[in-house]
C-alpha positions in Angstrom: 22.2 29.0 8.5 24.4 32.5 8.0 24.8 34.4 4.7 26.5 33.2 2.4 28.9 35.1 -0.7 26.4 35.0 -2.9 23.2 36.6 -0.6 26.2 39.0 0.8 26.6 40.0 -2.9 23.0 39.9 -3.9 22.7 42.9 -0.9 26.1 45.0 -2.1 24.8 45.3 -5.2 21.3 46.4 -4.0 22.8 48.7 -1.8 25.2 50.0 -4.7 22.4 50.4 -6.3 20.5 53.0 -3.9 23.3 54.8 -3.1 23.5 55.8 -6.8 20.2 56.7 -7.2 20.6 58.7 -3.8 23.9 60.5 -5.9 21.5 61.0 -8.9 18.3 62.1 -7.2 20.6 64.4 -4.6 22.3 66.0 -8.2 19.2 67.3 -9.0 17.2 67.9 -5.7 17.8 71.9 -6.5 15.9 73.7 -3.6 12.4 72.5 -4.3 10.0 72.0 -1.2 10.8 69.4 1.1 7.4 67.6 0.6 8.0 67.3 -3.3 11.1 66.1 -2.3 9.9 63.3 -0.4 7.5 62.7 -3.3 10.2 61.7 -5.5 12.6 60.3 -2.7 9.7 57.6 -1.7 8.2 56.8 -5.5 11.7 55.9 -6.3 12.7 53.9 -3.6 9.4 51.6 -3.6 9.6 51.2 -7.2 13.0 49.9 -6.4 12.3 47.1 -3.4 9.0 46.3 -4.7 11.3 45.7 -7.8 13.6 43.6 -6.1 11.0 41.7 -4.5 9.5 40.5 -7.7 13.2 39.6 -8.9 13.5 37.3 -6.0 10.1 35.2 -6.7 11.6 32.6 -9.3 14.5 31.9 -6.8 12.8 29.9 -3.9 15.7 27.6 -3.4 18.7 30.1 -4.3 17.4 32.7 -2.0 16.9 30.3 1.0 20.3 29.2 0.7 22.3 32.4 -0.3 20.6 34.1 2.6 20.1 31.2 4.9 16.7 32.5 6.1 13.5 31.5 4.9 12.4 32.7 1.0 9.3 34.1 2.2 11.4 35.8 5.1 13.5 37.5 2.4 11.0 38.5 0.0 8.6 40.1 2.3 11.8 42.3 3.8 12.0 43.9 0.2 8.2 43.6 -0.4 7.9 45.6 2.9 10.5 48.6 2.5 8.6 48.9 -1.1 5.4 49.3 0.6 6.1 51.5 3.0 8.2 53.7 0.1 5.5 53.7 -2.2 3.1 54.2 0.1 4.3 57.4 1.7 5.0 58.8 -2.3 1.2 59.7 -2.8 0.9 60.1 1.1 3.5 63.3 0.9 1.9 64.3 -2.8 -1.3 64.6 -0.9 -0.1 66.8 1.4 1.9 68.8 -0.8 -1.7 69.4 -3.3 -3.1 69.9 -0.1 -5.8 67.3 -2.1 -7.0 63.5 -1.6 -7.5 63.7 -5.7 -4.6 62.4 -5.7 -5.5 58.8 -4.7 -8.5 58.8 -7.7 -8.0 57.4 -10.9 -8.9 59.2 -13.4 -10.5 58.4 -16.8 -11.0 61.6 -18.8 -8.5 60.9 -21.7 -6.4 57.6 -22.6 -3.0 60.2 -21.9 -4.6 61.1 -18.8 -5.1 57.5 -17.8 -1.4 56.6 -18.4 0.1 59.9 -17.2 -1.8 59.4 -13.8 -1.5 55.7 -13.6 0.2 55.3 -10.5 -3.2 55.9 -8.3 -4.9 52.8 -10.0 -1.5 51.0 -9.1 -1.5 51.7 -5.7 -5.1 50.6 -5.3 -4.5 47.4 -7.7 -1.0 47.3 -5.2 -3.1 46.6 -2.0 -5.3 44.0 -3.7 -2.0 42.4 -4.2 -1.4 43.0 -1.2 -4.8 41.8 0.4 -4.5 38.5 -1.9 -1.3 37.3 -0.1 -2.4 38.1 3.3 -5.2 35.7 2.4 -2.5 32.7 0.3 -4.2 30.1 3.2 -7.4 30.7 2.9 -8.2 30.9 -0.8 -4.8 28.8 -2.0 -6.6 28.3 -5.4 -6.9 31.4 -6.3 -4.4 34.0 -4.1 -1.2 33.9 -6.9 -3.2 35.0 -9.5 -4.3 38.2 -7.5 -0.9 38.6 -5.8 0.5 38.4 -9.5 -1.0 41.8 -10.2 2.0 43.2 -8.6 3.5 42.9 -11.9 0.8 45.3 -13.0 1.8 47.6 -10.8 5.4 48.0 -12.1 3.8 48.6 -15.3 1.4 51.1 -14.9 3.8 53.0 -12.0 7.1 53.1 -14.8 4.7 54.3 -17.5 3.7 57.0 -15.0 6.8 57.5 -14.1 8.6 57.9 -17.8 5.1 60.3 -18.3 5.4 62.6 -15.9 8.3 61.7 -13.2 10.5 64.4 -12.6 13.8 62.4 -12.0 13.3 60.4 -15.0 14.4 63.8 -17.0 17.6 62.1 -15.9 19.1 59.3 -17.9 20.3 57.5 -15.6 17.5 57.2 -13.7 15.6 56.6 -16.4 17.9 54.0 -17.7 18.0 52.1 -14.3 14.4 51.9 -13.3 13.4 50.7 -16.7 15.5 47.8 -16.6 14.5 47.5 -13.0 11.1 46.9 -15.5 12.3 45.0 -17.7 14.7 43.0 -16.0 11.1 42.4 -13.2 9.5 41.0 -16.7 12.2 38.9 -17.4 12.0 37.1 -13.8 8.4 36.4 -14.3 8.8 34.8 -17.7 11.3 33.0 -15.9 9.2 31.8 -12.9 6.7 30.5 -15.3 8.9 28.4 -17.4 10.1 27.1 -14.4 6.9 26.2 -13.1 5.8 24.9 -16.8 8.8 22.6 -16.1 7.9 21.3 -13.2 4.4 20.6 -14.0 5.9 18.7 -16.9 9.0 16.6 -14.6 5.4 15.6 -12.6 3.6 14.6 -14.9 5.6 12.2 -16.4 
């Protein structure tokens, strides 16, 4: 099956949408150090596919036909990049502190918690992670665990609107939280759909 308008679409407007957070991010790169600079390049970046991966869940059948590859094919492209992206983001912070602190949660103060909550996302991000790895061996339990993704984008925007240098920008800040919001929206949406299903069965 080859793509078809619709996937070919689906990937302008991802791309579209990089290349002006490249424009925004570059307008304000200044002439900081290049490992801060890969701090914020990756964080924003893996917020973004891991993003577009959750947008893709509730469209099984869409997806396989607009792309004309296998769903799970598709999704774990995006899931992948995001991965690697958000991955490397505390990866370079490390090295620029110099410090593995940065990988430990920490607890002091509620404003603390939130300020600093990407590190328990990117531990909560791997038991995600670690629960789809594992979707044949434990297929009773592996979607709620893998669903914890959506976790993630929450505690990593609230860290992000806390204490993210790019989101002093608007638009940044304007894109990634309906990135957010619009990741919500798809779960709400996969659920009804699977509410409706379970009813269409049932009768």
């Amino acid at each position: 099956m080859a793509l078809k308008r619709e996937g070919a679409v689906f990937l302008l407007g991802i791309l579209a949408l990089a290349v002006i957070i490249a424009l925004l991010f570059l307008s304000s790169a200044g002439e900081e150090e290049l490992a801060h600079l890969a701090v914020r390049f990756f964080g924003l970046y893996g917020y973004l596919f891991l993003s577009v991966a959750t947008l893709t869940a509730p469209f099984l059948k869409e997806i396989t036909q607009s792309f004309g590859k296998p769903f799970l094919k598709v999704h774990h492209s995006f899931s992948i990049l995001g991965i690697i992206f958000i991955t490397l983001h505390p990866v370079f912070n490390a090295i620029e502190r110099l410090s593995l602190s940065v990988f430990v949660p920490r607890f002091d103060s509620w404003l603390l918690f939130w300020r600093l909550a990407g590190r328990p996302a990117f531990i909560i991000l791997y038991i995600a992670l670690f629960a789809a790895v594992l979707r044949t061996r434990v297929p009773k339990y592996w979607r709620a665990f893998h669903a914890l993704m959506y976790v993630v984008l929450l505690f990593g925007i609230v860290h992000a609107n806390l204490i993210g240098d790019d989101f002093e920008n608007l638009g940044v800040m304007i894109i990634f939280n309906a990135l957010f919001l619009a990741s919500l929206a798809s779960f709400a949406f996969k659920r009804y759909r699977s509410y409706q299903l379970k009813r269409k069965m049932s009768r």
